[in-house]
MDTraj code that builds the backbone (N, CA, C; nanometers):
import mdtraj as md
import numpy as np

residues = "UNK UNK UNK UNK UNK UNK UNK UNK UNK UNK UNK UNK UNK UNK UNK UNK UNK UNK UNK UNK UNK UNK UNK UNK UNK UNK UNK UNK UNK UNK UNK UNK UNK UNK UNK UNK UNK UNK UNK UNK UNK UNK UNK UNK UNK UNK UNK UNK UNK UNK UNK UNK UNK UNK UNK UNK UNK UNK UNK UNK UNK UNK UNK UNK UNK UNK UNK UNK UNK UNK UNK UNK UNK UNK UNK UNK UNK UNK UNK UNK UNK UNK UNK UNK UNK UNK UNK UNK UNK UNK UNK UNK UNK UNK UNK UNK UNK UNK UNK UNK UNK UNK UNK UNK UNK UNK UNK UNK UNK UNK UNK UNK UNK UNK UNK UNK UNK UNK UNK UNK UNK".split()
xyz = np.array([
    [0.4633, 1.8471, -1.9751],
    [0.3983, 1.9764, -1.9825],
    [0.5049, 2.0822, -2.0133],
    [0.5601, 2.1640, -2.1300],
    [0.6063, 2.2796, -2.1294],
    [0.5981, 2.3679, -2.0315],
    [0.7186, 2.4878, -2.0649],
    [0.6819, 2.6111, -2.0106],
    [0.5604, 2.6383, -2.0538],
    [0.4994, 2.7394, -1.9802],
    [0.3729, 2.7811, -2.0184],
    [0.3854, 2.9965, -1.9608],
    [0.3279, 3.0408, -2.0012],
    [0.3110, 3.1867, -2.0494],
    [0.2440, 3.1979, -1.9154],
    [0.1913, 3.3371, -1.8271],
    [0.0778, 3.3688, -1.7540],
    [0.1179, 3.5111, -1.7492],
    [-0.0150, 3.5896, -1.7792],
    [-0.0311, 3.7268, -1.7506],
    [-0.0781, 3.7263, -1.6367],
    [-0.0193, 3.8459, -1.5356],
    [-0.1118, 3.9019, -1.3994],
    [-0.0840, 4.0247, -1.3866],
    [-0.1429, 4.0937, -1.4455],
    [-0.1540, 4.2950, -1.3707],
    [-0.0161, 4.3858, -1.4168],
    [-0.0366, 4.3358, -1.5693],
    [0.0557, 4.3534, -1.6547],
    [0.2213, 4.3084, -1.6835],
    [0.2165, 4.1946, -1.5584],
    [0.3281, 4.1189, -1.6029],
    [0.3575, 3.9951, -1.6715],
    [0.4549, 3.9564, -1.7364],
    [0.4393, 3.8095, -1.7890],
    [0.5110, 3.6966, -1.6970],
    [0.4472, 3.6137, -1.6483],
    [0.5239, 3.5474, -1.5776],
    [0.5652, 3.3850, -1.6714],
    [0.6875, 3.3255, -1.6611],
    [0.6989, 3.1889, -1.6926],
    [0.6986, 3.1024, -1.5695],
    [0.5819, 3.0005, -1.6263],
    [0.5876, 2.9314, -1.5424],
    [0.7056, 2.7643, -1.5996],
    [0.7612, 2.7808, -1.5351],
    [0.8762, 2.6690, -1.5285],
    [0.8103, 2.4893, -1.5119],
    [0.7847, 2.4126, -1.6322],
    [0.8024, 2.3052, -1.6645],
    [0.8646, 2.2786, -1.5586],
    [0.7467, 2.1664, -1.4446],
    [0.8401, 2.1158, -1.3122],
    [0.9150, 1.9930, -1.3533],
    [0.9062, 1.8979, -1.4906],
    [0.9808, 1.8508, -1.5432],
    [1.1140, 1.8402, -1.6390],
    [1.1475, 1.9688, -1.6181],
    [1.2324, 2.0862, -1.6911],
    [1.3910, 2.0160, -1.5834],
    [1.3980, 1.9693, -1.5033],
    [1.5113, 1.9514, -1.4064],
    [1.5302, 2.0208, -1.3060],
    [1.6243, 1.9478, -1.2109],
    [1.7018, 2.0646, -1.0996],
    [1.7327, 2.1713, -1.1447],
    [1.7309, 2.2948, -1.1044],
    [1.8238, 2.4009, -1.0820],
    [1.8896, 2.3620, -0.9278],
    [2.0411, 2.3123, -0.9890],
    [2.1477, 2.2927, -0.9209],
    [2.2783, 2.3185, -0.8783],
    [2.3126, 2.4454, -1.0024],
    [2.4223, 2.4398, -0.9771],
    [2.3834, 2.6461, -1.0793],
    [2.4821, 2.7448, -1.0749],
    [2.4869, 2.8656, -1.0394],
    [2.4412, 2.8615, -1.2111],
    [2.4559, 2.7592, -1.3345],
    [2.4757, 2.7845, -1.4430],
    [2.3447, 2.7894, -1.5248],
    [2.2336, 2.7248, -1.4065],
    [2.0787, 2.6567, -1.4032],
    [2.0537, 2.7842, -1.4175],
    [2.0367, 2.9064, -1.3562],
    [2.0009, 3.0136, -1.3232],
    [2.0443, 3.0930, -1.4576],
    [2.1406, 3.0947, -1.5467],
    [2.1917, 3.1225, -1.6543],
    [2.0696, 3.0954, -1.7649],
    [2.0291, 2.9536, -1.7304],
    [1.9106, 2.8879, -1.7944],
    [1.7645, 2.9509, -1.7775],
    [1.7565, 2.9956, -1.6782],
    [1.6291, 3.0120, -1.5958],
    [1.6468, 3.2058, -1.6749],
    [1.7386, 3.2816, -1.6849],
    [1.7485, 3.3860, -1.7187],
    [1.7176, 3.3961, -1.8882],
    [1.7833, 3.3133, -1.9556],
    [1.7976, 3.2585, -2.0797],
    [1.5829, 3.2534, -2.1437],
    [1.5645, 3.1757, -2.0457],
    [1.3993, 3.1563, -2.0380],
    [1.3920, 3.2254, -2.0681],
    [1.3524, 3.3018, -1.9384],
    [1.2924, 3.4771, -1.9382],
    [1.3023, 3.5311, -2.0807],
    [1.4163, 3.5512, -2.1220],
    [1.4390, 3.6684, -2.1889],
    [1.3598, 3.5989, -2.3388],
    [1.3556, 3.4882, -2.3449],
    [1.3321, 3.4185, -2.5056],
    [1.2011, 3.4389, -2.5026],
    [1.1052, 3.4467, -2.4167],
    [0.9879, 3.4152, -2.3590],
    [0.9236, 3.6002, -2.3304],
    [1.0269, 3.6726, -2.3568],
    [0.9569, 3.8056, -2.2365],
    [0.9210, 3.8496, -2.1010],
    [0.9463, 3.7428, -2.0533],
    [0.8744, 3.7382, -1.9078],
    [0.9176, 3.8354, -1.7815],
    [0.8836, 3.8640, -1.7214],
    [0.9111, 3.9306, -1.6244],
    [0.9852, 3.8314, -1.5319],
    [0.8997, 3.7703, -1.4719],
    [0.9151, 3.6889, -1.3538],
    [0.9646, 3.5228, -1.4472],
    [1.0091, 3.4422, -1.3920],
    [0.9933, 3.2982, -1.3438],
    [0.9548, 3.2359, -1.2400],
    [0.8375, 3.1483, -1.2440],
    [0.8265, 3.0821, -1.1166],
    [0.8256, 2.9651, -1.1110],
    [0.9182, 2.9005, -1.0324],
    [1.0083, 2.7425, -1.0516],
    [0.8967, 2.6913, -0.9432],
    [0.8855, 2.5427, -0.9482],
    [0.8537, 2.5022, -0.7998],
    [0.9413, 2.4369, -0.7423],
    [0.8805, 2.4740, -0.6399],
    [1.0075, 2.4531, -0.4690],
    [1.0765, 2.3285, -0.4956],
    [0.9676, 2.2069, -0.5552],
    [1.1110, 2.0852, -0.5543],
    [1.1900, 2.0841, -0.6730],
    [1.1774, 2.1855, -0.7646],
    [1.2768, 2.1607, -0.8543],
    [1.4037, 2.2322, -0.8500],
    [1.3956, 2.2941, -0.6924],
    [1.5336, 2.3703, -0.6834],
    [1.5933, 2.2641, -0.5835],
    [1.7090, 2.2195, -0.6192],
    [1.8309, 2.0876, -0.5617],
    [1.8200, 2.1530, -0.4171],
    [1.8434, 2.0556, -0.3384],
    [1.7870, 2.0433, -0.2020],
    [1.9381, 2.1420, -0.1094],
    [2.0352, 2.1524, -0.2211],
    [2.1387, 2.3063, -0.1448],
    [2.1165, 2.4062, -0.1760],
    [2.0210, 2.4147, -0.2254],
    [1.9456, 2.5767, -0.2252],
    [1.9054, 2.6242, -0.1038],
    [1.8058, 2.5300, -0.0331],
    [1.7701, 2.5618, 0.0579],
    [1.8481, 2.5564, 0.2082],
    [2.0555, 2.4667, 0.1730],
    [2.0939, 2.5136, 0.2473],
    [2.1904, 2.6426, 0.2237],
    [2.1450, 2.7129, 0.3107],
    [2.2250, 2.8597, 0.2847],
    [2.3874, 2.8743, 0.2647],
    [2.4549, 2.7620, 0.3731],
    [2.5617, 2.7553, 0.3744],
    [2.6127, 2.6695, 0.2072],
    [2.5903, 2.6264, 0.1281],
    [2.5728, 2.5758, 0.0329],
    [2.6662, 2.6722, -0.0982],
    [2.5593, 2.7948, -0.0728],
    [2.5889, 2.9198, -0.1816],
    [2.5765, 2.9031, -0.2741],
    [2.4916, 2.7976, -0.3269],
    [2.3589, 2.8087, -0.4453],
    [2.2373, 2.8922, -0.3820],
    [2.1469, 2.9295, -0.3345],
    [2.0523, 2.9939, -0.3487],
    [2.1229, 3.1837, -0.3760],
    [2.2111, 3.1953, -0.2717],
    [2.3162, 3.3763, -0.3165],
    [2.3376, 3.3118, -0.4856],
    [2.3983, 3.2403, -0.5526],
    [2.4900, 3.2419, -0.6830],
    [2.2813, 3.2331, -0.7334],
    [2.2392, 3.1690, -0.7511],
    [2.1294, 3.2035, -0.8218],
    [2.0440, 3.3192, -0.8192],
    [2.0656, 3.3632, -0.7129],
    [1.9154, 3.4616, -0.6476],
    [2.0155, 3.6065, -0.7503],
    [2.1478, 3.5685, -0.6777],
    [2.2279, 3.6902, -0.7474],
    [2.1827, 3.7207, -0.9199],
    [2.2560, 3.5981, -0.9592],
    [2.2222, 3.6412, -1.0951],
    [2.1036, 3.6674, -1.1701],
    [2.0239, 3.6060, -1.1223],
    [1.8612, 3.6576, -1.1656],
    [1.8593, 3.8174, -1.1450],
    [1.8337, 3.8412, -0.9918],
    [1.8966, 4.0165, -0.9684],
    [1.9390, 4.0700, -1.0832],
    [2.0526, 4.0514, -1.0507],
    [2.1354, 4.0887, -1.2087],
    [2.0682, 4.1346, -1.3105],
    [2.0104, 4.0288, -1.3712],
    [2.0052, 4.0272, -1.5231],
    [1.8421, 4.0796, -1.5333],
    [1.7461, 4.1084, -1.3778],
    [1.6584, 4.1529, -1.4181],
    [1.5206, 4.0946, -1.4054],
    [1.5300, 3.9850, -1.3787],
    [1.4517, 3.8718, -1.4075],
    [1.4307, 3.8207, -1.1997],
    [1.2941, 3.8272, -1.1731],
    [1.2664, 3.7977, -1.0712],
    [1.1951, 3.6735, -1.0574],
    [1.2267, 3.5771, -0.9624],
    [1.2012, 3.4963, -0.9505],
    [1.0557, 3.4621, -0.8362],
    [0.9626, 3.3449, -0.8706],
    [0.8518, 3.3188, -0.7767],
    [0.8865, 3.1165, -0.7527],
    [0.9372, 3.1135, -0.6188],
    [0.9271, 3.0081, -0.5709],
    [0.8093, 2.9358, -0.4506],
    [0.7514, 2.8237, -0.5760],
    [0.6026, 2.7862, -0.5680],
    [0.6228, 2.6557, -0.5104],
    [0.5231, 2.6399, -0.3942],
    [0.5461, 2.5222, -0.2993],
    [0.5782, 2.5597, -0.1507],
    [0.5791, 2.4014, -0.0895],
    [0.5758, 2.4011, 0.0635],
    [0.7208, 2.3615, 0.0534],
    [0.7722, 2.4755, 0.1139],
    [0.9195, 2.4660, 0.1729],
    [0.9117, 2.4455, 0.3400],
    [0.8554, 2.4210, 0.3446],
    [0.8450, 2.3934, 0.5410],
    [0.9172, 2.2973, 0.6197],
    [0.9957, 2.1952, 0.4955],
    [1.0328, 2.1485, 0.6147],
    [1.1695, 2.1443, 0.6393],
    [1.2243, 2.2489, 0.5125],
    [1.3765, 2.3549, 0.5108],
    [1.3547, 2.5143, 0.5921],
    [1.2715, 2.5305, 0.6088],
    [1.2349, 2.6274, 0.7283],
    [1.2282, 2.6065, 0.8663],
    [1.1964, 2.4918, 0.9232],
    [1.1719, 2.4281, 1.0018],
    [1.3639, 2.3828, 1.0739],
    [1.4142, 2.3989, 0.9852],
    [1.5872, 2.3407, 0.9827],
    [1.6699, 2.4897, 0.9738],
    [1.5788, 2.5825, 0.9347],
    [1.7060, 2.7106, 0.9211],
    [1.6449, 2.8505, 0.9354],
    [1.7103, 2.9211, 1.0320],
    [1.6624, 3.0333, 1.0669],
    [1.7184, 3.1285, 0.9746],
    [1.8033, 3.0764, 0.9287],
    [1.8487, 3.1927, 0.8265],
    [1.8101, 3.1467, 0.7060],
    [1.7622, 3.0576, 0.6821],
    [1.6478, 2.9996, 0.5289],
    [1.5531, 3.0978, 0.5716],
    [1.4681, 3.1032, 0.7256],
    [1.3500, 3.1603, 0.7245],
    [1.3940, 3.3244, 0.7218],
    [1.4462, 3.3727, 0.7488],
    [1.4894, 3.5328, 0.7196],
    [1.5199, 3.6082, 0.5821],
    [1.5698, 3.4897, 0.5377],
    [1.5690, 3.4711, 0.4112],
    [1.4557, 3.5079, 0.3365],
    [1.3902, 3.4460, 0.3157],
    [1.2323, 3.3726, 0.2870],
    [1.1162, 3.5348, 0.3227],
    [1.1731, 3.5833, 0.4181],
    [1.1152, 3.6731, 0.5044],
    [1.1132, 3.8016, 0.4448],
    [1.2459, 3.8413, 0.4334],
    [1.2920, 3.9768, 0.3541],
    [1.2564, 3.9391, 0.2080],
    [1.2984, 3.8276, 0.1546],
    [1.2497, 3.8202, -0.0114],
    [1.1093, 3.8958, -0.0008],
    [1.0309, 3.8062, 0.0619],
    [0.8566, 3.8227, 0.0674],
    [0.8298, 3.9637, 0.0902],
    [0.9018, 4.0779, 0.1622],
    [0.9050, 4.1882, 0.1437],
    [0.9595, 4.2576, 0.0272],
    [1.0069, 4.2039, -0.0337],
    [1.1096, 4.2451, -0.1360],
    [1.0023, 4.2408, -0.2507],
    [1.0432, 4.3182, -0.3710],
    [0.9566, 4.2949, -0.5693],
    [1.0973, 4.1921, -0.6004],
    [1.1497, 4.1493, -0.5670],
    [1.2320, 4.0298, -0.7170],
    [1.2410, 3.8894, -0.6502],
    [1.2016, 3.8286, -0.5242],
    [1.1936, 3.6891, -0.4879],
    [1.0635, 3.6850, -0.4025],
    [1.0249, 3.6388, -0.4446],
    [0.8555, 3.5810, -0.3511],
    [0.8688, 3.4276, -0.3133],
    [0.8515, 3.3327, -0.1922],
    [0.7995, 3.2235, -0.1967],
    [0.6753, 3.2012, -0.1022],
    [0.5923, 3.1654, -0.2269],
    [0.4729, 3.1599, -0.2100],
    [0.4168, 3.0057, -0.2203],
    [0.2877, 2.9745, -0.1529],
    [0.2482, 2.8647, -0.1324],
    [0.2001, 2.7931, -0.3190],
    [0.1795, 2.8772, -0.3722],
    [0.0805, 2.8234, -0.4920],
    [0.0642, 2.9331, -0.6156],
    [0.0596, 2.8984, -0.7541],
    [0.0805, 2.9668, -0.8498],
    [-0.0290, 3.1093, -0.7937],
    [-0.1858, 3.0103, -0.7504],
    [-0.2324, 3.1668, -0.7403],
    [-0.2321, 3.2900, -0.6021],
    [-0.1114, 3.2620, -0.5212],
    [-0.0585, 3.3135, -0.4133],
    [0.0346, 3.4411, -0.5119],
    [0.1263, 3.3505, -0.5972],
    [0.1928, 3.4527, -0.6796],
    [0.1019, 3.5187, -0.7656],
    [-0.0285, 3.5241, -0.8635],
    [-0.0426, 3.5930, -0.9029],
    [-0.1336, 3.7053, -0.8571],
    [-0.1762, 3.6665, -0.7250],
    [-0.2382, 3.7625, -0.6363],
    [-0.1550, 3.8487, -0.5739],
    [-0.0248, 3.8143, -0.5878],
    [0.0366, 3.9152, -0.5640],
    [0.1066, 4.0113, -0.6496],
    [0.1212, 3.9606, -0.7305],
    [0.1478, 4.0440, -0.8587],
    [0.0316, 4.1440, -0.8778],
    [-0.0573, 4.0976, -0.8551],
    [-0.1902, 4.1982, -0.9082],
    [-0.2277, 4.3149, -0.7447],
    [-0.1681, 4.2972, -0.6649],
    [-0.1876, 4.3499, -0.5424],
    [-0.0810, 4.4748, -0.5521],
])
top = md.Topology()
chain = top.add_chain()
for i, resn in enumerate(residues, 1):
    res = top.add_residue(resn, chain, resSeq=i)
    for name in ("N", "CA", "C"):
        top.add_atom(name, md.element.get_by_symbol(name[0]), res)
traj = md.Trajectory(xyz[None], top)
């Protein structure tokens, strides 16, 4: 299945080909920005298992080197899926997770249409 396009409440979101690979390492995110921009998109939204399993540990410093550069360059990210049972292991995953969800440039949300209900909200 390709990337695929989605409008919600005037944004474009890419949705990320979950056969597309890990984002694993700080250069994935280079990739994931690269998207965006070829594409227009506002947002990207990866799902949860296609981000390498040191994302979700903090001490790691892949999820800061990715989250950063997206920031950066503009491009906000929507991470789709049950992360529960890396929440369940880290209080600072869940604070994490917490402030994004308050935040406009990282959402993780249960399901594509969690993110686009919120986009449109």
């Amino acid at each position: 299945m390709p990337h695929r396009i989605v409008q919600a409440a005037g944004s474009r979101v890419l949705v990320r080909d979950p056969s597309a690979g890990l984002v694993q390492r700080e250069s994935d995110a280079l990739d994931l920005v690269a998207l965006a921009h070829e594409h227009e998109a506002d947002w990207v939204a990866v799902p949860a298992d296609a981000l390498h399993d040191d994302f979700y540990r903090l001490d790691s410093g892949l999820a800061g080197a990715v989250l950063q550069k997206l920031v950066n360059y503009g491009v906000r990210l929507g991470v789709i899926g049950d992360i529960d049972r890396w929440l369940a292991r880290s209080e600072a995953l869940r604070a994490l997770v917490r402030e994004s969800n308050r935040g406009k440039s990282v959402w993780f949300v249960a399901n594509e249409d969690d993110l686009l209900r919120r986009l449109g909200a």
